[in-house]
HTML snippet that shows the backbone in 3Dmol.js (N, CA, C, O; Angstrom):
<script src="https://3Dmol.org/build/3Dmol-min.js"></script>
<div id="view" style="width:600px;height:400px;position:relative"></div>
<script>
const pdb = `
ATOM      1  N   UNK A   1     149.841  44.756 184.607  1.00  0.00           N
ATOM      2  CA  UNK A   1     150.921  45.268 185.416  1.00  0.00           C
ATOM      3  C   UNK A   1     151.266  46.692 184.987  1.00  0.00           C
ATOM      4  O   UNK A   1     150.946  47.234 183.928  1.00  0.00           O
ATOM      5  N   UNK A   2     151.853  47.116 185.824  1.00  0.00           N
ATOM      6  CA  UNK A   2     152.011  48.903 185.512  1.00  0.00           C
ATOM      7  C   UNK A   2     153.040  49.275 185.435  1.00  0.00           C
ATOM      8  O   UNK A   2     153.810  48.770 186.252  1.00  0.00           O
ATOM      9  N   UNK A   3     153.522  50.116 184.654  1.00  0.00           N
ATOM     10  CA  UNK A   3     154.985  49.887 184.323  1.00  0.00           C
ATOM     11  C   UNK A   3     155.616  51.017 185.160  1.00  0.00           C
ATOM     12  O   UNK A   3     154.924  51.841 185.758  1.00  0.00           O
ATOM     13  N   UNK A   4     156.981  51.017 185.173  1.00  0.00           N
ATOM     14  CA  UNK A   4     157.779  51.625 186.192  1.00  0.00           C
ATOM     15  C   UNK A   4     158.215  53.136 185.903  1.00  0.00           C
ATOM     16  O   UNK A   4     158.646  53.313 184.764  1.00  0.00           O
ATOM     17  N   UNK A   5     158.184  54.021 186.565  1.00  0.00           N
ATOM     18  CA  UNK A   5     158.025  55.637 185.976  1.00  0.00           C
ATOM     19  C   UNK A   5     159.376  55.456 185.585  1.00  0.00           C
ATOM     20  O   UNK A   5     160.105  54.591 186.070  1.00  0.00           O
ATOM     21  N   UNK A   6     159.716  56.272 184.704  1.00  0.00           N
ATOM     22  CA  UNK A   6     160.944  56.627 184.462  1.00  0.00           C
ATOM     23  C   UNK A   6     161.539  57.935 185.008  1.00  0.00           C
ATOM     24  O   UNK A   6     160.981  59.017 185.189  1.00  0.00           O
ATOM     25  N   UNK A   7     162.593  57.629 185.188  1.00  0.00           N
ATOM     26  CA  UNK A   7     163.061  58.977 185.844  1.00  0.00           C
ATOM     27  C   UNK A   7     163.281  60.112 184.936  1.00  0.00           C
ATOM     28  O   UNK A   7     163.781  60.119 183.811  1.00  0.00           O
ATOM     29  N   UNK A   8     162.838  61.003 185.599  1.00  0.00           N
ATOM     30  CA  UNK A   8     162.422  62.482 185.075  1.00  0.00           C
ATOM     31  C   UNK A   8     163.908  63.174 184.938  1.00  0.00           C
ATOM     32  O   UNK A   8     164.690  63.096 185.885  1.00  0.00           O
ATOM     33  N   UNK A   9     164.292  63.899 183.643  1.00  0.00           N
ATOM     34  CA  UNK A   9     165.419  64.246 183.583  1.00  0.00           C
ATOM     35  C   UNK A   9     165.388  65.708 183.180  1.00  0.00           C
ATOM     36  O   UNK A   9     164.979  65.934 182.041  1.00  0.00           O
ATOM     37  N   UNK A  10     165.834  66.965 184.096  1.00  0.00           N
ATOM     38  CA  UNK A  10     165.578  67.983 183.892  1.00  0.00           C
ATOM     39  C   UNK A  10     167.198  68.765 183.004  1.00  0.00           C
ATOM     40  O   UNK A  10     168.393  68.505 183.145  1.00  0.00           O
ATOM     41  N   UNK A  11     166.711  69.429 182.415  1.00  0.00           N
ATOM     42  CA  UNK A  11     167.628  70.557 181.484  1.00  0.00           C
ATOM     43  C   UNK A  11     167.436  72.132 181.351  1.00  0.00           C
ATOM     44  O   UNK A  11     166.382  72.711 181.090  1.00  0.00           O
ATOM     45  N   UNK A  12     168.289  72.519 181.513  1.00  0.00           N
ATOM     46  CA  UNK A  12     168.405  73.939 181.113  1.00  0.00           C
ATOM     47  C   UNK A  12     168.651  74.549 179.920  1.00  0.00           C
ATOM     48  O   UNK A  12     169.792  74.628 179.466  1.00  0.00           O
ATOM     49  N   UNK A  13     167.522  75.065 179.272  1.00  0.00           N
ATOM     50  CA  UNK A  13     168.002  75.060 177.737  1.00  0.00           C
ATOM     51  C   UNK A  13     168.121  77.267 177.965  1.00  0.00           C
ATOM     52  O   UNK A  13     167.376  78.091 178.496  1.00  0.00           O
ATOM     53  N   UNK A  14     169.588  77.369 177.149  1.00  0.00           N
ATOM     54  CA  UNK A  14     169.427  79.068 177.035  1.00  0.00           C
ATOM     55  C   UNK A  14     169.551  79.159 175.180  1.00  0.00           C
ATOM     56  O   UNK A  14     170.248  78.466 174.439  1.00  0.00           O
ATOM     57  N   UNK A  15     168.515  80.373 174.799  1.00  0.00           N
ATOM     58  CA  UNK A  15     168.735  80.756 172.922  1.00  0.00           C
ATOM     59  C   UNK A  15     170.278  81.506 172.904  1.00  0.00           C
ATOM     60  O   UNK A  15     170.597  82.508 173.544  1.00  0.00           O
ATOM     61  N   UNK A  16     170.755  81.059 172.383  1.00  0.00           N
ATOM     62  CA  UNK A  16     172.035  81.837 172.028  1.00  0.00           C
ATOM     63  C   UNK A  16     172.452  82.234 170.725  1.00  0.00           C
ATOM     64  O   UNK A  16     173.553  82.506 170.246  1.00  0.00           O
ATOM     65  N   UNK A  17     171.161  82.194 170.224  1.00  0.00           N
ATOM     66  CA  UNK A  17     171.211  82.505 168.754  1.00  0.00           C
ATOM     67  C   UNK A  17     170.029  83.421 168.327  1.00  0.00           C
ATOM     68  O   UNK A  17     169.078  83.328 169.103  1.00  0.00           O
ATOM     69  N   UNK A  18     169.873  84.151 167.448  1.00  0.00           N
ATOM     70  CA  UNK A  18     168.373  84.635 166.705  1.00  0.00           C
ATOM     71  C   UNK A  18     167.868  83.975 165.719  1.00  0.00           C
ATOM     72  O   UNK A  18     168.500  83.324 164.887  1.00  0.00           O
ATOM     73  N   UNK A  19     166.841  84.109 165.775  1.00  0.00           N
ATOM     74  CA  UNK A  19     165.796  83.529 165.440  1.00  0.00           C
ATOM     75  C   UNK A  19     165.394  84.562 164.258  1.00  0.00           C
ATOM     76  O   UNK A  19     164.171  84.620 164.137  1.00  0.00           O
ATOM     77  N   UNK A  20     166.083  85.373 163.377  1.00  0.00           N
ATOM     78  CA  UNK A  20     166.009  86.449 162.288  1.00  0.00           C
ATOM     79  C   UNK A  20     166.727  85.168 161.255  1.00  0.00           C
ATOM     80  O   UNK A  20     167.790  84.546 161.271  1.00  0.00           O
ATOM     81  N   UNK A  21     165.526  85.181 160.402  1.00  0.00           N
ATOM     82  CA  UNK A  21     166.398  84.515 159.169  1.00  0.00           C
ATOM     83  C   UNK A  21     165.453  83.137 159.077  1.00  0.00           C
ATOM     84  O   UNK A  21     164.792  82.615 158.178  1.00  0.00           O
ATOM     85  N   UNK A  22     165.742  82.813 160.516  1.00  0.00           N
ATOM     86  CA  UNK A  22     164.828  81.170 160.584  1.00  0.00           C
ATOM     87  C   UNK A  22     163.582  80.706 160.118  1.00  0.00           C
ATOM     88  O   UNK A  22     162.644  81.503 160.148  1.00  0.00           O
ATOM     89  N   UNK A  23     163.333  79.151 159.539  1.00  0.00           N
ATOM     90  CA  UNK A  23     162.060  79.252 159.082  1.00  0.00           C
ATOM     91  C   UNK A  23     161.155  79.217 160.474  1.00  0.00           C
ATOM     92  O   UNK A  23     161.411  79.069 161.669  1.00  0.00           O
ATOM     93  N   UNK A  24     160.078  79.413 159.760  1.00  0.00           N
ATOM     94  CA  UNK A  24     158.801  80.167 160.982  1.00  0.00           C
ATOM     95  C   UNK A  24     158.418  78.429 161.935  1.00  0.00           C
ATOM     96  O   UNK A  24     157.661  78.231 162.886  1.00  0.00           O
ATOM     97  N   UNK A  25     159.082  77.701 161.361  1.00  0.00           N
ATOM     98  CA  UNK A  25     158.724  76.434 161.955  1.00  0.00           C
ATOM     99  C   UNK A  25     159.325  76.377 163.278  1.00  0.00           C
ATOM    100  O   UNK A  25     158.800  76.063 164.347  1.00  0.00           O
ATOM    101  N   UNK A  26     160.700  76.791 162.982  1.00  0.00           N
ATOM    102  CA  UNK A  26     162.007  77.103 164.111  1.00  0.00           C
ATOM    103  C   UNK A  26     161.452  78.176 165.240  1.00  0.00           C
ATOM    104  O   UNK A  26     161.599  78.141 166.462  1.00  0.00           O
ATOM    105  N   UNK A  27     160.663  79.283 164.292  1.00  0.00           N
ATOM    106  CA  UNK A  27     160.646  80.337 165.296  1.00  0.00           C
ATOM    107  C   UNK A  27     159.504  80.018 166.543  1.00  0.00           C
ATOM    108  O   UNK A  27     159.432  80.520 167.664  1.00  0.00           O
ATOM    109  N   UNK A  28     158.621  78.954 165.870  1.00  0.00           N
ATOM    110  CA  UNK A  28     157.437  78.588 166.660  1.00  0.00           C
ATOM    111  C   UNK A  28     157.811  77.960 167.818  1.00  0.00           C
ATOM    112  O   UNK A  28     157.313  78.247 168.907  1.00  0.00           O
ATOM    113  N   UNK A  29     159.169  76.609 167.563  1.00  0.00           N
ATOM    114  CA  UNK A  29     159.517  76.010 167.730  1.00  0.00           C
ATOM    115  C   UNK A  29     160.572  76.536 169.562  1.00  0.00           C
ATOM    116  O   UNK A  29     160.613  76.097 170.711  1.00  0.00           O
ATOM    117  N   UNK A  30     161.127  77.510 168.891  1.00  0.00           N
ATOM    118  CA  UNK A  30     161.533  78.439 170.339  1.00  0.00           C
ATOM    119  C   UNK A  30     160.943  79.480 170.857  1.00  0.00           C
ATOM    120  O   UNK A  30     161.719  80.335 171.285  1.00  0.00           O
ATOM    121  N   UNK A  31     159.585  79.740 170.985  1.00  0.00           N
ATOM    122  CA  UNK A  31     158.720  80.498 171.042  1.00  0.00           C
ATOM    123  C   UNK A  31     157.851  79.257 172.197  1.00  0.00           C
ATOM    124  O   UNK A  31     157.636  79.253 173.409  1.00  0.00           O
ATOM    125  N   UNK A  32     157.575  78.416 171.199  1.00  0.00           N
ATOM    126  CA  UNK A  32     156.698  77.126 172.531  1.00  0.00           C
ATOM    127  C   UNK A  32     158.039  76.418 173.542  1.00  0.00           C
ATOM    128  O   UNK A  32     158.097  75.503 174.364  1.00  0.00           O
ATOM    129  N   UNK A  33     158.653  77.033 173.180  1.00  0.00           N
ATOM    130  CA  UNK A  33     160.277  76.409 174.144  1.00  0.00           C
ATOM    131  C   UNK A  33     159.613  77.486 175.561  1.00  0.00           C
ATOM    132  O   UNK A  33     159.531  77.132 176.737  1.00  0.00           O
ATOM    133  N   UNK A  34     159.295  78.557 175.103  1.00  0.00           N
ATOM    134  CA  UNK A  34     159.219  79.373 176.343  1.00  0.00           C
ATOM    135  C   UNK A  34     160.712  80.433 176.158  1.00  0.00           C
ATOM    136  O   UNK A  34     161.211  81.113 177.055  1.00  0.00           O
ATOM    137  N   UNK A  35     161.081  80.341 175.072  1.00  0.00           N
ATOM    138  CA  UNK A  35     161.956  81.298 174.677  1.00  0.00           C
ATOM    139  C   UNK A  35     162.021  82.449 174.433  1.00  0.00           C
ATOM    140  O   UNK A  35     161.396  82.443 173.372  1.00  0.00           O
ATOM    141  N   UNK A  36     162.329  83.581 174.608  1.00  0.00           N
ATOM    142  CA  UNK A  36     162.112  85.149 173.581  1.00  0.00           C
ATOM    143  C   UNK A  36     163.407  85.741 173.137  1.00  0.00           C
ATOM    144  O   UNK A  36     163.802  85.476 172.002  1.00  0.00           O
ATOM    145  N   UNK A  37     164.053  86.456 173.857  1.00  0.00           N
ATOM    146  CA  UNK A  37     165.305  86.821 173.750  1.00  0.00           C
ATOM    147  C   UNK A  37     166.504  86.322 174.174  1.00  0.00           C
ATOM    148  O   UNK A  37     166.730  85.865 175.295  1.00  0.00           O
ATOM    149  N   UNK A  38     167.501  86.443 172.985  1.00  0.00           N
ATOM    150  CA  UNK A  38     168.624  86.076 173.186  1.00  0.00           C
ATOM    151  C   UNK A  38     169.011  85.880 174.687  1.00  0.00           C
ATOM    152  O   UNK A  38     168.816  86.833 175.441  1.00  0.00           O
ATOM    153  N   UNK A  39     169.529  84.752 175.171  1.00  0.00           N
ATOM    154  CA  UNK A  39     170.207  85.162 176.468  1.00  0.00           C
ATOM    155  C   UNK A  39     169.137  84.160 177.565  1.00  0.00           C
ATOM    156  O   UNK A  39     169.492  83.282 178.353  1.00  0.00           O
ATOM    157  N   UNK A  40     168.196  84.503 177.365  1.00  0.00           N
ATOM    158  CA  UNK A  40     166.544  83.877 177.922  1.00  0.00           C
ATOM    159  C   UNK A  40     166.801  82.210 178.568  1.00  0.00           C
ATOM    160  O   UNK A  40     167.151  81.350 177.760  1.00  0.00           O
ATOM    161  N   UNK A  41     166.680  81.973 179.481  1.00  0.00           N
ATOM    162  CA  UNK A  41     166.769  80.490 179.607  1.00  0.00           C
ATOM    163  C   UNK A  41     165.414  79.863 180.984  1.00  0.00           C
ATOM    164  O   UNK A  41     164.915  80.335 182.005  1.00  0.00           O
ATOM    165  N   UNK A  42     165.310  78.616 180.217  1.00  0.00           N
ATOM    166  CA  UNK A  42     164.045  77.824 180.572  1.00  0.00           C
ATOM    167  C   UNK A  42     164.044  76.721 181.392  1.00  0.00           C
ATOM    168  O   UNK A  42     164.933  77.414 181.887  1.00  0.00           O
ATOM    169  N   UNK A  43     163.962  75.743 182.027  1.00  0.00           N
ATOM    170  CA  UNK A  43     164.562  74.504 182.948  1.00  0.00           C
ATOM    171  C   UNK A  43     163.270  73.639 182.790  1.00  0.00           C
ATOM    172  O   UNK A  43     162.382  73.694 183.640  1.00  0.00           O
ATOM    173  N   UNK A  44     163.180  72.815 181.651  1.00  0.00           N
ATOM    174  CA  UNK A  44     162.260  71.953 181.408  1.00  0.00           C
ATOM    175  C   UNK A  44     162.438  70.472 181.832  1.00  0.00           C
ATOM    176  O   UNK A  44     163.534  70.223 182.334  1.00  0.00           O
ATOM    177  N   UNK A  45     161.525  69.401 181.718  1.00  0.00           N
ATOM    178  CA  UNK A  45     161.643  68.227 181.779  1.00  0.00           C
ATOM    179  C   UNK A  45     161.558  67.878 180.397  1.00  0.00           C
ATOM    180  O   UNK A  45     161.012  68.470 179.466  1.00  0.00           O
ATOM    181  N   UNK A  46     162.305  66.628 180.441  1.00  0.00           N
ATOM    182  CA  UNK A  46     162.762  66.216 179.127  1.00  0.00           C
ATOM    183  C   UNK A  46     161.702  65.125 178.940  1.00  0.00           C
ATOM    184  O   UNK A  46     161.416  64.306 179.814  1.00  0.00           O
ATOM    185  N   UNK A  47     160.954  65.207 177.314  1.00  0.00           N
ATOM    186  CA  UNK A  47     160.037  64.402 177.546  1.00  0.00           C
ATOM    187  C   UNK A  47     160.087  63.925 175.441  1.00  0.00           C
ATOM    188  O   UNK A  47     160.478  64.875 174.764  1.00  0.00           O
ATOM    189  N   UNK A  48     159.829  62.992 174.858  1.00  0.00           N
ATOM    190  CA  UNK A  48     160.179  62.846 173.682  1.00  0.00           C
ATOM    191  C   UNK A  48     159.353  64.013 172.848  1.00  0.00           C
ATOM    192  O   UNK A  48     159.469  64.059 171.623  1.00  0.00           O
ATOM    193  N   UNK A  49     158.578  64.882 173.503  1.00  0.00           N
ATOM    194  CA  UNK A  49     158.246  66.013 172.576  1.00  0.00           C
ATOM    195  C   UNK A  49     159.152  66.955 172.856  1.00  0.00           C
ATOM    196  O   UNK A  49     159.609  67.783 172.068  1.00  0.00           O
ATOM    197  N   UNK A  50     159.395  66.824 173.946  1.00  0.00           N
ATOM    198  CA  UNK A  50     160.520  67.868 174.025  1.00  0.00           C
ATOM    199  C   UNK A  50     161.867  67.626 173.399  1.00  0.00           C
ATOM    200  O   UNK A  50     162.535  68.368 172.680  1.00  0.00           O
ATOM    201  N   UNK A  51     162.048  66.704 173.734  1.00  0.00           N
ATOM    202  CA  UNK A  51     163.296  66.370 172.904  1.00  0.00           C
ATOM    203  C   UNK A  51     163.709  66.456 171.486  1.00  0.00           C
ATOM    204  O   UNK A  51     164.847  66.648 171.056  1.00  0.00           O
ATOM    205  N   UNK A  52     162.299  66.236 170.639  1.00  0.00           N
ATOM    206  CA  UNK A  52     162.323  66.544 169.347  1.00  0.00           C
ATOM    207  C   UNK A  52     162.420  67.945 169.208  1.00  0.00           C
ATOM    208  O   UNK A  52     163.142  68.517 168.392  1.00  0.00           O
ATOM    209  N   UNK A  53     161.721  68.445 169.975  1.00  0.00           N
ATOM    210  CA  UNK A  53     161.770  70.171 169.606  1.00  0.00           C
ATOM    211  C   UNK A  53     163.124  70.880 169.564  1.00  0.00           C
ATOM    212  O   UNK A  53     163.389  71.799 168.789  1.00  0.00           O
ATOM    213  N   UNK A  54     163.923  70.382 170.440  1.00  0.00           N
ATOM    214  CA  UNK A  54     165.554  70.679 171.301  1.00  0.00           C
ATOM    215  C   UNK A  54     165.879  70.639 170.074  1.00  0.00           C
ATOM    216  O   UNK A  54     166.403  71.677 169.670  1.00  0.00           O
ATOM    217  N   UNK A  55     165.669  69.200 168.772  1.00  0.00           N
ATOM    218  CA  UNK A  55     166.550  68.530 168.254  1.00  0.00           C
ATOM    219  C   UNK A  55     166.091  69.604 166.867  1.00  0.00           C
ATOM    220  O   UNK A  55     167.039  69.785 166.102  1.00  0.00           O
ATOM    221  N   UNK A  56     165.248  70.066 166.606  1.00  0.00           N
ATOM    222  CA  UNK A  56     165.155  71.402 165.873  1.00  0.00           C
ATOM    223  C   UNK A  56     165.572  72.480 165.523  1.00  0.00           C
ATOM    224  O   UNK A  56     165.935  72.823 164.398  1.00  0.00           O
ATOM    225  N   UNK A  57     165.537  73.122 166.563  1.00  0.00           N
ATOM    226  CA  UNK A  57     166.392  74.136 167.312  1.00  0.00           C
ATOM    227  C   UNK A  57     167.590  74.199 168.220  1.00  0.00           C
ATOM    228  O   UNK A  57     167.776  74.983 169.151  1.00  0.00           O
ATOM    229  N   UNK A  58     168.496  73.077 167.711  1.00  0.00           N
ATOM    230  CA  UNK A  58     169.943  72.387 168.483  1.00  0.00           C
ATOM    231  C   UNK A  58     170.774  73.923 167.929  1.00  0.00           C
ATOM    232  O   UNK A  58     171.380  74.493 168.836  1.00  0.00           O
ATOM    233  N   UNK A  59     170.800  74.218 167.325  1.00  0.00           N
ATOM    234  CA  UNK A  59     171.821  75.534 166.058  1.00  0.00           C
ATOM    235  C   UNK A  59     171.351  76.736 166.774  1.00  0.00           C
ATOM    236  O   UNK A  59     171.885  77.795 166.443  1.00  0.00           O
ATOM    237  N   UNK A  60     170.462  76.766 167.684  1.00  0.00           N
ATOM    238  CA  UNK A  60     170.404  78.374 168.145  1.00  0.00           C
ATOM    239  C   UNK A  60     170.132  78.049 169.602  1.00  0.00           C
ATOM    240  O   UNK A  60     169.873  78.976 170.369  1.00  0.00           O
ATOM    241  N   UNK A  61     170.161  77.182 169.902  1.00  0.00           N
ATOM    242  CA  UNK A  61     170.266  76.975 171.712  1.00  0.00           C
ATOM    243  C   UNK A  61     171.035  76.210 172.333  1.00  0.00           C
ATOM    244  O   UNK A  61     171.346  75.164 171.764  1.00  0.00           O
ATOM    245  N   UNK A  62     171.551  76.473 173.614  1.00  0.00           N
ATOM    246  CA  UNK A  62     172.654  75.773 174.854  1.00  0.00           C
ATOM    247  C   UNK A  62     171.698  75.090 175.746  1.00  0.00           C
ATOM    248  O   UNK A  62     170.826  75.750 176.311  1.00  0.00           O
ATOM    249  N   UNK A  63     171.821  73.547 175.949  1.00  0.00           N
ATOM    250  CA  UNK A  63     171.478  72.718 176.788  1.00  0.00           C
ATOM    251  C   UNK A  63     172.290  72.314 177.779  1.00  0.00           C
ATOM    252  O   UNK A  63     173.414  71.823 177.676  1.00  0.00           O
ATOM    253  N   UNK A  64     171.549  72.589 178.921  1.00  0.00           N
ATOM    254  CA  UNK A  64     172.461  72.193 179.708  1.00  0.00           C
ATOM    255  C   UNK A  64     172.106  71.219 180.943  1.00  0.00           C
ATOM    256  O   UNK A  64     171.241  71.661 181.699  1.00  0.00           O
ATOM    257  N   UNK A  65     172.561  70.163 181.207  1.00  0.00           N
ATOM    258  CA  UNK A  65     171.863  68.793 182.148  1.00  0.00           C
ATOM    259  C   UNK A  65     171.962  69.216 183.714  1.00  0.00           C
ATOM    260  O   UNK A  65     172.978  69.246 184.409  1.00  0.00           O
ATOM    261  N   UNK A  66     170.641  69.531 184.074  1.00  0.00           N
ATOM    262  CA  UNK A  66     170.611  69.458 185.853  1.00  0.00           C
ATOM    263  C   UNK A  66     170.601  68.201 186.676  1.00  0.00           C
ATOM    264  O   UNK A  66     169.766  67.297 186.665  1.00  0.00           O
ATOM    265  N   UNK A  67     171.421  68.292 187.211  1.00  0.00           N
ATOM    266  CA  UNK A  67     172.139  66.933 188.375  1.00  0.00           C
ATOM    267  C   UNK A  67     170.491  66.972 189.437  1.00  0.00           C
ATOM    268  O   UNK A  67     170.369  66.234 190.414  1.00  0.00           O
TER     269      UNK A  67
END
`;
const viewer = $3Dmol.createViewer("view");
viewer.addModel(pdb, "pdb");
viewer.setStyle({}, {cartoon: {color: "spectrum"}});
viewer.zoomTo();
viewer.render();
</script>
């Protein structure tokens, strides 16, 4: 049997922080976000890799839930 999609939950993530100082794990981390400069914002699907990554870089970025 095949299991039932889950519904796709989209977010708006903006950096509101720099990335000067951070370890290089972080910087990679909002860099594969699709991040660059302050201010910069991305509208991803939320997926448990993504989510871990968010949960990394929670201290220098604004999430925000699209209806």
């Amino acid at each position: 049997m095949a299991k039932k999609a889950a519904a796709l939950k989209n977010v708006e993530i903006e950096l509101i922080r720099s990335v000067i100082g951070c370890k290089p794990n972080q910087r990679a981390t909002v860099r594969a976000l699709g991040l660059g400069k302050i201010g910069s914002k991305r509208t991803v699907v939320v997926s448990p890799q993504v989510s871990g990554m968010l949960r990394v870089v929670n201290h220098l970025i604004r999430v925000k839930e699209l209806s």
